[in-house]
C-alpha positions, 0 to 999 in steps of 0.5 A, spaced: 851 697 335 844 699 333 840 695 330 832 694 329 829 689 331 821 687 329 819 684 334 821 684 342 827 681 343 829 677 350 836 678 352 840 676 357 845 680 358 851 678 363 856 684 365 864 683 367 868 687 370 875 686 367 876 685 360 881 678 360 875 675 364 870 677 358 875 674 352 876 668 356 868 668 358 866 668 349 871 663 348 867 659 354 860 660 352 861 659 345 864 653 347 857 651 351 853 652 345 850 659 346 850 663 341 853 671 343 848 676 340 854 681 341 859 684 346 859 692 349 866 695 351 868 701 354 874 699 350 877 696 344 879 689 346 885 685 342 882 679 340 875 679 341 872 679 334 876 674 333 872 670 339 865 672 337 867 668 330 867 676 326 870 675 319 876 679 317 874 686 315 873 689 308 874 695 310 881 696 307 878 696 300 873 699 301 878 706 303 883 704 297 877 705 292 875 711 296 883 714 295 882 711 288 877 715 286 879 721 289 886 721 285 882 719 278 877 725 280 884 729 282 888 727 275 881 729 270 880 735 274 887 738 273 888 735 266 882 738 264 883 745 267 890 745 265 890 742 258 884 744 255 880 749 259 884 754 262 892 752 260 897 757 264 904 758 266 904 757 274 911 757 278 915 758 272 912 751 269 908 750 263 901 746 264 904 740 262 909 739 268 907 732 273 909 736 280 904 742 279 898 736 280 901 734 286 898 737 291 891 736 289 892 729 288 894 729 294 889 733 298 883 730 294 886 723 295 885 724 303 878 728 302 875 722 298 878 717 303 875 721 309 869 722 307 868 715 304 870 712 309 865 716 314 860 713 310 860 707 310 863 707 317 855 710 319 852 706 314 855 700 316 853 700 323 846 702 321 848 709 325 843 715 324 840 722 326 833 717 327 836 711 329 836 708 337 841 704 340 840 698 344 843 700 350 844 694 354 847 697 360 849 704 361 855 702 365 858 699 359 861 706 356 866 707 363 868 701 366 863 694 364 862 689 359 857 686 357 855 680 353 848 680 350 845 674 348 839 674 345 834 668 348 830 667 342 835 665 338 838 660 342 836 652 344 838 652 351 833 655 356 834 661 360 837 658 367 842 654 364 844 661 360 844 664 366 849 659 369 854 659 364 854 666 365 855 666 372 861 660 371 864 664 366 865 670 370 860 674 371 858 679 376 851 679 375 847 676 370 841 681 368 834 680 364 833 686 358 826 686 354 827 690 347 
């Protein structure tokens, strides 16, 4: 995810090498009071949002409404143009058939909910043309994890970090200053 960070931030960044090691290894670091800044994945790993404490996303919502507006946008323009301004005969059915509509309620419906759910895909991961990403460790987009925890927002000291981390199943525990 990229985010922006005002000041310079410290990391400690522990990486994994498989990915029910870093499942059980949130549980553990959580559980020694450590607060995760994120985990980074090659792969989507079933369970681990629901590890790192995220809340039940609202995406769902966000795409009906999306579908919604692409359905009522599909309903007024086709009402419009068929009834008011332009009534015709299409395939032997008057204006004021249901059927001749569908396929554009079909076709903007998905449209809509497309391109709105692209929007908000970037604009709620802060993506973007200018934006930099925190890369932690480049190994993280073939066959690594890693699980970054922000030292500035965290009472215990970096060592004792460090060991939990290691304890947990981390292969190397490394310093990144952003």
């Amino acid at each position: 995810m990229a985010e922006s960070h005002g000041s310079a931030s410290k990391f400690l960044v522990g990486i994994f090498d498989d990915d029910d090691v870093v499942l059980k290894a949130v549980k553990e670091v959580k559980d020694a009071g450590v607060r995760i800044h994120e985990v980074y994945s090659p792969f989507p790993i079933h369970g681990l949002d629901v590890a790192l404490g995220h809340p039940r996303t609202r995406i769902g919502i966000a795409a009906f409404l999306f579908g919604l507006t692409g359905t009522l946008t599909a309903l007024t323009l086709t009402m419009y143009t068929e009834k008011l301004d332009w009534p015709m005969v299409v395939g032997g059915k008057d204006s004021y058939s249901f059927p001749v509509y569908i396929p554009i309620i079909f076709e903007l419906t998905v449209l809509f909910c497309a391109l709105g759910m692209v929007g908000t895909f970037i604009v709620s991961n802060g993506l973007g043309p200018t934006v930099k990403p925190l890369m932690f460790d480049l190994r993280t987009t073939d066959n690594k994890f890693a699980m970054a925890i922000d030292l500035g927002k965290n009472k215990l000291d970096e060592t004792k970090i460090e060991q939990i981390l290691k304890a947990s199943g981390a292969a190397e525990v490394n310093v990144k200053q952003f």
